[in-house]
Biopython code that builds the backbone (N, CA, C, O; Angstrom):
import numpy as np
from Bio.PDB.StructureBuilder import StructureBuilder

atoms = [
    (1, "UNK", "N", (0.827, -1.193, 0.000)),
    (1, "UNK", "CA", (0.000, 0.000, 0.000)),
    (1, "UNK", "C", (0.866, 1.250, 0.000)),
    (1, "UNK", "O", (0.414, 2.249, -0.558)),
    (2, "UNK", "N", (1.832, 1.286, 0.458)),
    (2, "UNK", "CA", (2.442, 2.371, 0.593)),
    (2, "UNK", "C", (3.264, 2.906, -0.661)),
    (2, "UNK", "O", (3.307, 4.104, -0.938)),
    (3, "UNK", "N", (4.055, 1.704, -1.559)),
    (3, "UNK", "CA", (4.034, 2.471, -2.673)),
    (3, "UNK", "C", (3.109, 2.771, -3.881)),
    (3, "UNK", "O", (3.367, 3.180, -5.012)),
    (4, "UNK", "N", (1.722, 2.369, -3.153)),
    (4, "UNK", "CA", (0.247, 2.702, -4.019)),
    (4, "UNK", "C", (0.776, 4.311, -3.487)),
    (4, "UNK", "O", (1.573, 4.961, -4.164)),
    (5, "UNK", "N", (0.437, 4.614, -2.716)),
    (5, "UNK", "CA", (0.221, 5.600, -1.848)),
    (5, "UNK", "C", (1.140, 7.332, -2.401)),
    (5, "UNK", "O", (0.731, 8.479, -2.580)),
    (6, "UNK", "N", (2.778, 6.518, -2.522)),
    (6, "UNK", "CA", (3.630, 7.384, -3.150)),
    (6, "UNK", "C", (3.215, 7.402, -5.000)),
    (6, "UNK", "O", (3.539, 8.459, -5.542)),
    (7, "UNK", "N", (2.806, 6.746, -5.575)),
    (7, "UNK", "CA", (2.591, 6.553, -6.965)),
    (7, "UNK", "C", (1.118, 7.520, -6.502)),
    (7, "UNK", "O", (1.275, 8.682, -6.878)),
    (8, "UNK", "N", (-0.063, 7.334, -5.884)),
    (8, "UNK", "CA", (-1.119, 8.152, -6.239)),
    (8, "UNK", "C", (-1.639, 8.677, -4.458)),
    (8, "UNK", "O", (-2.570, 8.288, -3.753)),
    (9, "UNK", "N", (-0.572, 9.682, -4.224)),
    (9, "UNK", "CA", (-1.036, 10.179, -2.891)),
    (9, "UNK", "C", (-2.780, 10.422, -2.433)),
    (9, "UNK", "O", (-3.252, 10.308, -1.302)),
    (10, "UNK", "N", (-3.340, 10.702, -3.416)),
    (10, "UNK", "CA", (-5.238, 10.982, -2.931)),
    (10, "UNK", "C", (-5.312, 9.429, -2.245)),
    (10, "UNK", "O", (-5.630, 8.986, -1.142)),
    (11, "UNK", "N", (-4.923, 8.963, -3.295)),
    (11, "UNK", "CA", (-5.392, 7.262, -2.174)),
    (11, "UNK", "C", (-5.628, 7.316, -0.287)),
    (11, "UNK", "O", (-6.477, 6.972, 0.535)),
    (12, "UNK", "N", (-4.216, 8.007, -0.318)),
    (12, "UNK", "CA", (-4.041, 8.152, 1.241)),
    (12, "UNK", "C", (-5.074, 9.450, 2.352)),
    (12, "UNK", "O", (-5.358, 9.545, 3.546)),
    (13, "UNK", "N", (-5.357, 10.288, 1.018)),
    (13, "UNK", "CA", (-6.405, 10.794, 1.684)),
    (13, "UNK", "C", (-7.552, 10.530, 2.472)),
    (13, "UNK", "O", (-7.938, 11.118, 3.482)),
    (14, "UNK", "N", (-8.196, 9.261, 1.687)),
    (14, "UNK", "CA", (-9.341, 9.105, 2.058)),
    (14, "UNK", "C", (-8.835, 7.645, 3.033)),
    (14, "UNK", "O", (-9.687, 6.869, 3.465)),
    (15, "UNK", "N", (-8.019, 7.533, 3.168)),
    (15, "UNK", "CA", (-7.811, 6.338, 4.197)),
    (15, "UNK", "C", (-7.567, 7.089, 5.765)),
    (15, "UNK", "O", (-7.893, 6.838, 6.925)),
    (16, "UNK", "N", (-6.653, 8.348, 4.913)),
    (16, "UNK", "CA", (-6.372, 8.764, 6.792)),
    (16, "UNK", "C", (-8.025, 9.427, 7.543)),
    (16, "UNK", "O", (-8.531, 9.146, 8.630)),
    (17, "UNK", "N", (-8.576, 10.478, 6.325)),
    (17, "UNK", "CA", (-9.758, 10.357, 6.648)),
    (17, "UNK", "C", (-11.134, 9.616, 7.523)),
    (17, "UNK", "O", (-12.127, 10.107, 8.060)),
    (18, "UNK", "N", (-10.638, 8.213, 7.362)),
    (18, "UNK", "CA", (-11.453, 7.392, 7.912)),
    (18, "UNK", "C", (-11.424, 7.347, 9.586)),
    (18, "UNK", "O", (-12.286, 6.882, 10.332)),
    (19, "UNK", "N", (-10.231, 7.942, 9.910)),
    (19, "UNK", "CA", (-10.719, 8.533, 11.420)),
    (19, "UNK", "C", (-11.239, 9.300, 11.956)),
    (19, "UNK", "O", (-11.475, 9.379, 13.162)),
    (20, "UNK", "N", (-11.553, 10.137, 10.936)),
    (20, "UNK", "CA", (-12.952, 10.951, 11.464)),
    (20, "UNK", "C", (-14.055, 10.748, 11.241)),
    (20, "UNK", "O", (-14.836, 11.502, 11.821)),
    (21, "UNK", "N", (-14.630, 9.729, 10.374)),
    (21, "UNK", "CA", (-15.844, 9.413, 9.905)),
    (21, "UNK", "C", (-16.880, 8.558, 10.946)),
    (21, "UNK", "O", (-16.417, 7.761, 11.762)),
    (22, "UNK", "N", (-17.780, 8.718, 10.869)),
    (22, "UNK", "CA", (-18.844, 8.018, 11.633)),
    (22, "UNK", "C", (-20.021, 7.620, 10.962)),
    (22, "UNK", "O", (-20.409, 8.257, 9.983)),
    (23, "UNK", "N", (-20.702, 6.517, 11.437)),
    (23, "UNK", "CA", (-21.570, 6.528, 11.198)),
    (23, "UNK", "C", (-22.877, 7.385, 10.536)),
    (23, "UNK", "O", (-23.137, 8.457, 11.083)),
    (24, "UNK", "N", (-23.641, 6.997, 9.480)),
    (24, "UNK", "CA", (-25.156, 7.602, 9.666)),
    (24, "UNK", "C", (-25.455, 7.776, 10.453)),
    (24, "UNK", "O", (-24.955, 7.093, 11.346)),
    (25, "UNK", "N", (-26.562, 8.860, 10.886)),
    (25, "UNK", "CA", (-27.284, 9.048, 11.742)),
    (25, "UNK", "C", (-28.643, 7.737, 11.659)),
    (25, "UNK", "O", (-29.187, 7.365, 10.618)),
    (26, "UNK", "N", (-28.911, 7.287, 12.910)),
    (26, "UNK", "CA", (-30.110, 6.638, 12.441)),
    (26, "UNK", "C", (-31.823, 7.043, 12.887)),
    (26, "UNK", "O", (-32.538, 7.087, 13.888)),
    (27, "UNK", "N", (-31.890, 7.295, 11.372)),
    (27, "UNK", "CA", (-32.959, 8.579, 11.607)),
    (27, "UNK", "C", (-33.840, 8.434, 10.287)),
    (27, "UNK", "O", (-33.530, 8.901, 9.191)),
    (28, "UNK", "N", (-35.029, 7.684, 10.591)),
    (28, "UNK", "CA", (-36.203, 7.253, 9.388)),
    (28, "UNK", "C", (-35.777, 8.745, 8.276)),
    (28, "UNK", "O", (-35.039, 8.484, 7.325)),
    (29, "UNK", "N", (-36.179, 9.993, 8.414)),
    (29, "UNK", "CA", (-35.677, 11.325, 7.813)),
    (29, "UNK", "C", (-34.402, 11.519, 7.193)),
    (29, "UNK", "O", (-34.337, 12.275, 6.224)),
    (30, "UNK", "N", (-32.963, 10.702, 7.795)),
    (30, "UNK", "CA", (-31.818, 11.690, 7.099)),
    (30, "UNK", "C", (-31.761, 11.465, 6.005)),
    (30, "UNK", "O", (-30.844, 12.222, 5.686)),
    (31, "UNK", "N", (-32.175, 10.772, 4.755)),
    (31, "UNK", "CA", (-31.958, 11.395, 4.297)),
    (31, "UNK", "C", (-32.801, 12.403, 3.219)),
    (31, "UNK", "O", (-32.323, 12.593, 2.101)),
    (32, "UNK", "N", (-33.931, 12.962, 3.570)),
    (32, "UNK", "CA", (-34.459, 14.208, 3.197)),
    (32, "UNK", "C", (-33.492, 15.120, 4.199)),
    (32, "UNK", "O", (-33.608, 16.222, 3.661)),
    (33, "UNK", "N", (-32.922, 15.246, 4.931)),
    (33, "UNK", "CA", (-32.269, 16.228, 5.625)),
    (33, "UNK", "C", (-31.547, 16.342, 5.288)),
    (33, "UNK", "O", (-31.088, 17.446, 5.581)),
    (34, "UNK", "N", (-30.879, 15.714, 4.616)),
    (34, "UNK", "CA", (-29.564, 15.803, 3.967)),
    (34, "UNK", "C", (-29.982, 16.449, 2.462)),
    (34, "UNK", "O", (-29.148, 17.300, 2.153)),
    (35, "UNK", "N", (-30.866, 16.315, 1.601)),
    (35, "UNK", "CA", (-30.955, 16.746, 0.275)),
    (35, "UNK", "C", (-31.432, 18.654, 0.745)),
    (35, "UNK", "O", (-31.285, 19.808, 0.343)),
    (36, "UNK", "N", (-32.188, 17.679, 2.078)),
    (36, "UNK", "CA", (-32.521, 20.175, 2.322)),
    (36, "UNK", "C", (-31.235, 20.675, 2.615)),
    (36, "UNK", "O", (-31.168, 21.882, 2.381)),
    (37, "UNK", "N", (-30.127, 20.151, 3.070)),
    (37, "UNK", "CA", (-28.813, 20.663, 3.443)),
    (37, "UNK", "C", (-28.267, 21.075, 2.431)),
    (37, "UNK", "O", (-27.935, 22.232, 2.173)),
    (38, "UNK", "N", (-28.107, 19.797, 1.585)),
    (38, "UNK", "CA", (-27.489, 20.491, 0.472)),
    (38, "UNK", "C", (-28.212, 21.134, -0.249)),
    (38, "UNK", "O", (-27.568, 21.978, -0.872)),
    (39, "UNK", "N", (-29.419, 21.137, -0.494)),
    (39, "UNK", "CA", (-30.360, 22.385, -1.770)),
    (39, "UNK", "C", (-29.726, 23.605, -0.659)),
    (39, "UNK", "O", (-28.722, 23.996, -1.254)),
    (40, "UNK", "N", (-29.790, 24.132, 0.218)),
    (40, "UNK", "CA", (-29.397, 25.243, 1.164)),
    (40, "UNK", "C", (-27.571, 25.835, 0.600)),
    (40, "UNK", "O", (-27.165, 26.927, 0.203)),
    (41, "UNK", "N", (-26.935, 24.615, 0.807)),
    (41, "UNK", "CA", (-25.323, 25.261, 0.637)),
    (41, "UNK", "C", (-25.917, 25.339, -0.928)),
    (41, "UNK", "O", (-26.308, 26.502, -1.018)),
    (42, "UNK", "N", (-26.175, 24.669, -2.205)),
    (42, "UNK", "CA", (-26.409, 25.052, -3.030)),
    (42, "UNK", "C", (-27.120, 26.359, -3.559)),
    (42, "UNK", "O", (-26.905, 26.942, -4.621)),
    (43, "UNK", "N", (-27.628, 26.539, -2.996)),
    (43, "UNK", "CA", (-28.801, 27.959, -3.123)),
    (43, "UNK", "C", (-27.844, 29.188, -2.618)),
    (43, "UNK", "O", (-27.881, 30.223, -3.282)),
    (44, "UNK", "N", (-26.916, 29.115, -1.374)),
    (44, "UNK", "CA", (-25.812, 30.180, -0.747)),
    (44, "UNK", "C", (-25.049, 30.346, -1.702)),
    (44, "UNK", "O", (-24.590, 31.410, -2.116)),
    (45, "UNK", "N", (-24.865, 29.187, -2.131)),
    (45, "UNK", "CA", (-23.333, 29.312, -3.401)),
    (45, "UNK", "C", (-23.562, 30.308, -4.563)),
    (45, "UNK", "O", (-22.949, 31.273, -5.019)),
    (46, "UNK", "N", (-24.988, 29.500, -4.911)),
    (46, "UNK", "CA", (-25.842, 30.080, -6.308)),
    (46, "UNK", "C", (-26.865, 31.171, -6.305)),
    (46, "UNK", "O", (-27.094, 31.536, -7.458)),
    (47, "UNK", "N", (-27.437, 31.705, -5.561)),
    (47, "UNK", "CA", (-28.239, 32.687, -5.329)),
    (47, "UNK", "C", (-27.821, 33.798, -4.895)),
    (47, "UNK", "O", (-27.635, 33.839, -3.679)),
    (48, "UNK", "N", (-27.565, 34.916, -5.605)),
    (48, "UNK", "CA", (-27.060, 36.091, -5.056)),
    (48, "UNK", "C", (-27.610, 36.869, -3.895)),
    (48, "UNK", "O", (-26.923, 37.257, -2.950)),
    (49, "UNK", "N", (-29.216, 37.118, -4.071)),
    (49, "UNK", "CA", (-29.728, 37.417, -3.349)),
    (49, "UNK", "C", (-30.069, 36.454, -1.468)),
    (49, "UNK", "O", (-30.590, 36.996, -0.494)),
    (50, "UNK", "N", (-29.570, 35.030, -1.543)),
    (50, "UNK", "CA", (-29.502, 34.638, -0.444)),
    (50, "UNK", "C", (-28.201, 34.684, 0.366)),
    (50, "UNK", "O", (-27.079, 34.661, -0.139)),
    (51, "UNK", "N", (-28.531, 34.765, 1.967)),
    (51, "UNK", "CA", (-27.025, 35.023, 2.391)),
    (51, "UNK", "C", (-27.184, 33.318, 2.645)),
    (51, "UNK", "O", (-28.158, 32.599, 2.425)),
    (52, "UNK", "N", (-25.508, 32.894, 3.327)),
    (52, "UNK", "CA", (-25.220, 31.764, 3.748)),
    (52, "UNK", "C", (-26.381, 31.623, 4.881)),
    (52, "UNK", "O", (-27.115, 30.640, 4.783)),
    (53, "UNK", "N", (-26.547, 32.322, 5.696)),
    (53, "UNK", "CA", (-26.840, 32.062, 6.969)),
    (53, "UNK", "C", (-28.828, 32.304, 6.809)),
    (53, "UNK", "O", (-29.637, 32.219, 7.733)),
    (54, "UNK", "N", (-28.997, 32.480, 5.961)),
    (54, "UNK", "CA", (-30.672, 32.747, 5.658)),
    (54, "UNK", "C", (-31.193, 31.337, 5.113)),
    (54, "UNK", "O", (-32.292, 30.793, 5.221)),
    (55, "UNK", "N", (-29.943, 30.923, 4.457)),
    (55, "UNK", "CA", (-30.141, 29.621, 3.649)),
    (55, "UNK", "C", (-29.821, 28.944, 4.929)),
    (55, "UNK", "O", (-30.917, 29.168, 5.444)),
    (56, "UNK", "N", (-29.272, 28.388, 5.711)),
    (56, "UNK", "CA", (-29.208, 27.663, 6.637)),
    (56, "UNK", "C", (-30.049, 27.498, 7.731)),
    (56, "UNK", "O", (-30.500, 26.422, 8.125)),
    (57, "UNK", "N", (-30.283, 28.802, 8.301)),
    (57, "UNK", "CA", (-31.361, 28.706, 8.854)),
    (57, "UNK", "C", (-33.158, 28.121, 8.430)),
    (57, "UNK", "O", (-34.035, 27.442, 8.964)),
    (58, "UNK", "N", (-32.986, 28.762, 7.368)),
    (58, "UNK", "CA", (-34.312, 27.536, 6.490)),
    (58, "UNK", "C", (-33.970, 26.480, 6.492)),
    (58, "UNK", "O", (-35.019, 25.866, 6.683)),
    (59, "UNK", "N", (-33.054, 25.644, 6.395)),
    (59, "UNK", "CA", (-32.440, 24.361, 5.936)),
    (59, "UNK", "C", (-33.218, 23.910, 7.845)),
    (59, "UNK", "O", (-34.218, 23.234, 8.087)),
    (60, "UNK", "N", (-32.423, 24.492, 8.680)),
    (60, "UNK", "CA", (-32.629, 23.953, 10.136)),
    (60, "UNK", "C", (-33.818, 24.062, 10.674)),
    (60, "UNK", "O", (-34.013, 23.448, 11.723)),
    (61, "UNK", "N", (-35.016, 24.949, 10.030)),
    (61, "UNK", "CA", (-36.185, 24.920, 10.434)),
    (61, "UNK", "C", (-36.825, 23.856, 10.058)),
    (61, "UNK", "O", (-37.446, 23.223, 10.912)),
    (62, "UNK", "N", (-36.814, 23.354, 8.480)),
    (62, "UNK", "CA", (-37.173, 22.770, 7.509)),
    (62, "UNK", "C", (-36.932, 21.083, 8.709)),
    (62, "UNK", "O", (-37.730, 20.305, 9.232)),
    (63, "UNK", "N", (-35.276, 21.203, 8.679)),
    (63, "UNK", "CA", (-34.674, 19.736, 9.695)),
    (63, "UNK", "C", (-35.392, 19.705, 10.798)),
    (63, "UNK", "O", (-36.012, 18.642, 10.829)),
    (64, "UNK", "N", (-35.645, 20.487, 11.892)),
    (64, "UNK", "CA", (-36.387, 20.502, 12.731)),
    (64, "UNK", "C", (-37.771, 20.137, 12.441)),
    (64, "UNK", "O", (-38.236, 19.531, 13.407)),
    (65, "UNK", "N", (-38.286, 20.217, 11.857)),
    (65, "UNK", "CA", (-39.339, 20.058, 11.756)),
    (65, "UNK", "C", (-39.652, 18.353, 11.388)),
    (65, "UNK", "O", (-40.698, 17.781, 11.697)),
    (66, "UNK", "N", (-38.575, 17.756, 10.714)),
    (66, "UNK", "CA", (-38.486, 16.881, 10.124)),
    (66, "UNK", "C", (-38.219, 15.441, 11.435)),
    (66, "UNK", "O", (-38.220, 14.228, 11.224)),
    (67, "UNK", "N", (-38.034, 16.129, 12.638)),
    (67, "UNK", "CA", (-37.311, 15.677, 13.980)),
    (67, "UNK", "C", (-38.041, 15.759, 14.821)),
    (67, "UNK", "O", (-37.734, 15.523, 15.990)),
    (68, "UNK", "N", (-38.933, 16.034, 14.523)),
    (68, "UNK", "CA", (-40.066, 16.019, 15.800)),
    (68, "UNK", "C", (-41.145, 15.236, 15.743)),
    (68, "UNK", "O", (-41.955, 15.233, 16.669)),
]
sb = StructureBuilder()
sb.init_structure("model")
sb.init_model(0)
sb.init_chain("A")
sb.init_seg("    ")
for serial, (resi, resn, name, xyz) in enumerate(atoms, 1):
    if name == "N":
        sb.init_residue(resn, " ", resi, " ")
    sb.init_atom(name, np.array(xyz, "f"), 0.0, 1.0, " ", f" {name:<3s}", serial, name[0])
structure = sb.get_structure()
């Protein structure tokens, strides 16, 4: 692995990575919570008129709601 590693360093990215990763949430909802998350960072990125934080906060009302 390691001279995988020197021949195509990204390899090693996503391996060291794997110590931060966790689990799904387990949650009948995530994943509609997850597609409102991302339509939200998508819409901040792409919408001039939205700020980051207007889009997020909809995103978390939207999740909340989805959690109760």
């Amino acid at each position: 692995m390691q001279a995988l590693y020197e021949e195509v360093p990204q390899f090693k990215v996503a391996v060291d990575q794997l110590e931060y990763a966790g689990p799904r949430p387990l949650n009948a909802n995530y994943s509609e919570a997850q597609n409102i998350l991302r339509d939200a960072i998508t819409s901040a990125l792409i919408q001039e008129d939205v700020t980051t934080q207007e889009a997020l906060d909809e995103a978390a009302e939207r999740i909340n709601g989805l959690l109760k």
